[in-house]
C-alpha positions in Angstrom: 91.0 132.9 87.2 94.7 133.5 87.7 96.4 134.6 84.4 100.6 134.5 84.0 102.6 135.4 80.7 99.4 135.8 78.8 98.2 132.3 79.4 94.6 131.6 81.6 94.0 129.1 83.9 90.6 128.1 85.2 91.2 126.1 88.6 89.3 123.8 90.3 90.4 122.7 93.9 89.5 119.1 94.3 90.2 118.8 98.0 89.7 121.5 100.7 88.2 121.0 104.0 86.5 123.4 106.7 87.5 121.6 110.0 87.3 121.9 114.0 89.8 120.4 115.8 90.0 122.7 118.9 90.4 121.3 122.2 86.5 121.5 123.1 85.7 119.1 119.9 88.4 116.7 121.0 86.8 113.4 122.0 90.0 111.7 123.5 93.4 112.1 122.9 93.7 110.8 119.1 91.6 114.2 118.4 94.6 115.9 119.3 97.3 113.7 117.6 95.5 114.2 114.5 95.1 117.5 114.1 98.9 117.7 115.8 100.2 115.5 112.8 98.7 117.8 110.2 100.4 120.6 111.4 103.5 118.9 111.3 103.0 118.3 107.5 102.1 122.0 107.4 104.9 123.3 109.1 107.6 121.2 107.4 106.2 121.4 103.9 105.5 125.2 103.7 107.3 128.0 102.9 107.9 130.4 106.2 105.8 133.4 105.1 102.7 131.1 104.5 102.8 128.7 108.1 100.0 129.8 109.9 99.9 129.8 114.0 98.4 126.7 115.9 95.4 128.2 117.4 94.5 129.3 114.0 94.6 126.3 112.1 92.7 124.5 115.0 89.7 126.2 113.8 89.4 128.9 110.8 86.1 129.2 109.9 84.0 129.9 106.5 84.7 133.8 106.1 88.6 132.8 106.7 88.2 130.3 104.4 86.3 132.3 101.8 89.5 134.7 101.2 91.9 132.0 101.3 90.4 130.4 98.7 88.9 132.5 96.5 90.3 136.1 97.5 93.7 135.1 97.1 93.9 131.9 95.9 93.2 131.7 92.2 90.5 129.2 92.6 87.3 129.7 90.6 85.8 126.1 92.0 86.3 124.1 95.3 85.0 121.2 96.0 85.0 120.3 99.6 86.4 116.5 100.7 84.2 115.3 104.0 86.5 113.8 106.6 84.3 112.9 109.5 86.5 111.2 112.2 83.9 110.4 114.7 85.3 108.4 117.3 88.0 111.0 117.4 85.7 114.4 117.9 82.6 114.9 119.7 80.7 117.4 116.6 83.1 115.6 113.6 86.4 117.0 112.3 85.0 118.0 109.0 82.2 121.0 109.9 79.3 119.6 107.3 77.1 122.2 108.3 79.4 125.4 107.4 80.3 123.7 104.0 77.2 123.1 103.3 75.8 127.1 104.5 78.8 128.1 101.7 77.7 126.0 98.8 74.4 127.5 99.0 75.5 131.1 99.5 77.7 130.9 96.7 76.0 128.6 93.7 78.1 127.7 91.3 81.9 128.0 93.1 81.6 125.0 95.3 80.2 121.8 95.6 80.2 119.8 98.3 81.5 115.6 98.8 79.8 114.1 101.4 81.4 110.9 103.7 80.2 107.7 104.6 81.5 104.7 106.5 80.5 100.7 105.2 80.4 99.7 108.7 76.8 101.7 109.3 75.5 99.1 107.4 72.1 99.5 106.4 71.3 102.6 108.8 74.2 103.8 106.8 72.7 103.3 103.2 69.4 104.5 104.5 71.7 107.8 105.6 73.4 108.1 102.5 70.5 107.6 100.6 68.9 111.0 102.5 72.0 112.8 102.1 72.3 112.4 98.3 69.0 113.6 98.0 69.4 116.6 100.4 73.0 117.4 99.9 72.7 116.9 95.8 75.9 115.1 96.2 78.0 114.5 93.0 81.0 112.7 94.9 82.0 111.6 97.9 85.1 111.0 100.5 86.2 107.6 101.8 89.1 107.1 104.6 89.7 103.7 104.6 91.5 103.9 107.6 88.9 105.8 109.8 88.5 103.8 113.1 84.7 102.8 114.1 84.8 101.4 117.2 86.6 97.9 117.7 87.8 98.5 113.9 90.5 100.5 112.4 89.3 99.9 108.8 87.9 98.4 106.2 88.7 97.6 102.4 86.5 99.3 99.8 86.4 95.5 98.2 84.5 94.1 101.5 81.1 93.1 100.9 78.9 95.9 102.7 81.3 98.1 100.8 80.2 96.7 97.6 76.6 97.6 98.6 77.4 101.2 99.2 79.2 101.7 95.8 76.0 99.9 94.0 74.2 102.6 96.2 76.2 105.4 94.8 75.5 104.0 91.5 71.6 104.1 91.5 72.1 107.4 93.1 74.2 109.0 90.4 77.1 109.7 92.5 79.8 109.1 90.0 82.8 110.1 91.6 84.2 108.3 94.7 87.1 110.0 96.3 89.4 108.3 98.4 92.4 109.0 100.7 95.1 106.7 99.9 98.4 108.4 101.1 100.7 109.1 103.9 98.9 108.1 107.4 97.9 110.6 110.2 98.5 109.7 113.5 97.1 107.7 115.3 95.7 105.8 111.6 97.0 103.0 110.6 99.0 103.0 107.0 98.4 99.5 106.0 94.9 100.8 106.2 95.2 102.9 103.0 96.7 100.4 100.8 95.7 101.2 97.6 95.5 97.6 96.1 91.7 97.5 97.4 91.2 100.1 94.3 92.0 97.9 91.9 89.5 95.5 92.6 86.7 97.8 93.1 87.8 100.2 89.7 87.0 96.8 87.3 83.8 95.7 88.9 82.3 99.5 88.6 83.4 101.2 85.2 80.2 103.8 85.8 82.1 105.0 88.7 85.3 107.4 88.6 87.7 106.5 91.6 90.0 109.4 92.5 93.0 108.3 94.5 93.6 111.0 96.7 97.3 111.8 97.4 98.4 109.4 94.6 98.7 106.8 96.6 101.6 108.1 98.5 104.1 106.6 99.6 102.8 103.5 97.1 103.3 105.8 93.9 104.9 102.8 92.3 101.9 100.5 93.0 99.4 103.2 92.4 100.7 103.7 88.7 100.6 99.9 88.1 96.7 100.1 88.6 96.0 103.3 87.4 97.6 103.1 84.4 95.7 100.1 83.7 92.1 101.0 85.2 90.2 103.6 82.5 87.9 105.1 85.7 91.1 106.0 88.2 92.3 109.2 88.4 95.1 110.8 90.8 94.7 113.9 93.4 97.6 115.4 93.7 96.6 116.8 97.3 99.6 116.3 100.1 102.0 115.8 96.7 101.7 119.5 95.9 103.6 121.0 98.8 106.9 119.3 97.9 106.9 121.6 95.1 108.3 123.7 97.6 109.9 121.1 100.3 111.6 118.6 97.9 110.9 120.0 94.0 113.2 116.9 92.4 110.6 114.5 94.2 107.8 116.6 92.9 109.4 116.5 89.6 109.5 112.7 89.7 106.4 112.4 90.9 104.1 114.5 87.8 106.7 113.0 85.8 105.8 109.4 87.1 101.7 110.5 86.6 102.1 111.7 83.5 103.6 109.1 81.6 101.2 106.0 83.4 98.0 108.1 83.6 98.3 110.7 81.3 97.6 114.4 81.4 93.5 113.2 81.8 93.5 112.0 84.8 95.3 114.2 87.3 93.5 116.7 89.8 94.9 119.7 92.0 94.1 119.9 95.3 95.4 121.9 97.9 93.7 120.2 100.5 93.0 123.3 102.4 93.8 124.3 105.4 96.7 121.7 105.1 98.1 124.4 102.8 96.9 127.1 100.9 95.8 127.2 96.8 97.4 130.4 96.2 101.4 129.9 96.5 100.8 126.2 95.1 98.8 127.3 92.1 101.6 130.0 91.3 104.5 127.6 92.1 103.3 125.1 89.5 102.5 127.5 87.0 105.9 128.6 87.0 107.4 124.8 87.6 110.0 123.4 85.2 110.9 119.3 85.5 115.3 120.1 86.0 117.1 119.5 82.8 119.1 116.4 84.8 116.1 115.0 84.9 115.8 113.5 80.9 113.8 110.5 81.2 110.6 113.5 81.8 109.6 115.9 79.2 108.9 119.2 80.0 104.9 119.9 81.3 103.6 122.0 78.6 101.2 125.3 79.4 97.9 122.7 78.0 98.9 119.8 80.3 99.2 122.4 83.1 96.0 123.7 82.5 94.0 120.4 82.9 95.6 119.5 85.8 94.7 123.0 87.1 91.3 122.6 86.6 90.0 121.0 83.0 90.1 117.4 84.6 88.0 118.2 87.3 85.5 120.4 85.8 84.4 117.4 83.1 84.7 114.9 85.9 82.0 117.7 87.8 80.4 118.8 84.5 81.2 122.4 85.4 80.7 125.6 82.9 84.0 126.4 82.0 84.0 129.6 80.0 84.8 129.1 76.5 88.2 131.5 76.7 89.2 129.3 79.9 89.1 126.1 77.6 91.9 124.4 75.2 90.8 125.1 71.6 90.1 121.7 70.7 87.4 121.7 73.9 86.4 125.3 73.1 85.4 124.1 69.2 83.7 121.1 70.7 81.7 122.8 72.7 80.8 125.2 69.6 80.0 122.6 68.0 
């Protein structure tokens, strides 16, 4: 729980990661340009005192990310974002096995998204189908742009596509979490265009599609959909940073959210170990939109606190103590 000027905040990280991309997992070079690219975002969008060393963010591990998240972060729940990469790394980028070892050690602070990839076809239903029942999976993380041999993508509108979200449906998993933002090297960005989600978002209203990284750099297009789709929502992981790096963009940017989507739909992440919660959850605490900036109202202390955290806990159904809640939740849940 972090707590400023008298006001709680219960926060939910929607998007952190426990990865390997040393030079022993590398399976060819792209291994390297992607983990290479993600420093380059950390580097250039974090303050000095918080840019960790190379080797380090190669490969951090669970006790590393245990503090980071929950010693000093503010967080009171994660939820961890699969990101597989498999022609890329030799054991997968995203470490399934150490995210998984956490979410049972510590019931009730994490919960853990699972990937999958369309192009399995049915071995790959038959896999997800296992893993939902194994992994208890809630959620899970798409990349659109993941390469899979001869392909380098697929649209979450193609047919065998279509058969894994109706597989998600009879399995309960609700909420379907997809990167649609700035590309990594070597991806390809036309690969996470985000007009795919449109589609998709009217032919499954049981289904909750979070658009991970707004949509950047389509915010424009993104807002066009989601402001007219009830079951899209907007993580605001890889948008949070500029906070620090370019605060009249991030101003324009929650400003932009909030008036198509609404205070509702709009989820923190600090898609750790891209950057860390602690220094992003304080920053936007404190954040103010700049006075020469009219056309957006000021964030209120309420709307901050469902982005925080409110959003995703009723997306997760997660216990939010009664104190942590807004009084209008807090009396329905009395109720």
């Amino acid at each position: 729980m972090y707590e400023k000027d008298g006001e709680q905040y219960y926060v939910v990280d929607g998007h952190v990661h426990i990865w390997d991309a040393r030079e022993s997992n590398h399976k060819n070079v792209h291994g390297k340009q992607f983990i290479d690219c993600f420093y380059d975002y950390h580097r250039n969008l974090s303050p000095d005192e918080v840019i960790w060393d190379y080797d380090t963010y190669t490969y951090y591990g669970p006790e590393r990310f245990m503090k980071d998240v929950f010693g000093d972060g503010h967080v009171d729940h994660a939820i961890f974002q699969a990101t597989l990469l498999r022609d890329f790394y030799h054991r997968c980028f995203g470490q399934t096995g150490e995210c998984l070892d956490l979410v049972r050690q510590h019931p009730g602070k994490l919960t853990y998204n699972h990937a999958y990839d369309p192009r399995d076809r049915e071995e790959g239903l038959e896999q997800l189908r296992r893993d939902a029942e194994q992994m208890g999976l809630k959620g899970v993380k798409l990349y659109t742009a993941e390469w899979h041999g001869d392909s380098r993508g697929y649209r979450l509108d193609d047919p065998w596509s279509r058969r894994y979200l109706e597989a998600c449906l009879e399995l309960g998993i609700k909420n379907i979490h997809v990167h649609k933002g700035p590309t990594i090297r070597p991806l390809d960005r036309d690969a996470f265009d985000v007009a795919d989600i449109d589609h998709v978002a009217t032919d499954y209203l049981d289904l909750n599609f979070i658009v991970e990284h707004v949509g950047l750099p389509r915010l424009e297009d993104f807002c066009w959909i989601a402001t007219q789709e009830s079951n899209v929502y907007g993580g605001l992981a890889v948008a949070m940073p500029f906070i620090h790096a370019r605060p009249r963009y991030f101003a324009q940017i929650i400003g932009e959210l909030l008036y198509w989507l609404g205070e509702d739909k709009i989820l923190f992440g600090s898609d750790y170990a891209l950057w860390t919660p602690q220094w992003l959850v304080e920053r936007f605490v404190d954040f103010r939109i700049p006075a020469d900036l009219p056309e957006y109202p000021e964030i209120t202390v309420a709307q901050k606190k469902k982005i925080l955290g409110l959003n995703a806990a009723a997306l997760y159904d997660l216990e939010v103590p009664r104190t942590l809640q807004l009084p209008a939740e807090a009396d329905a849940g009395a109720r």
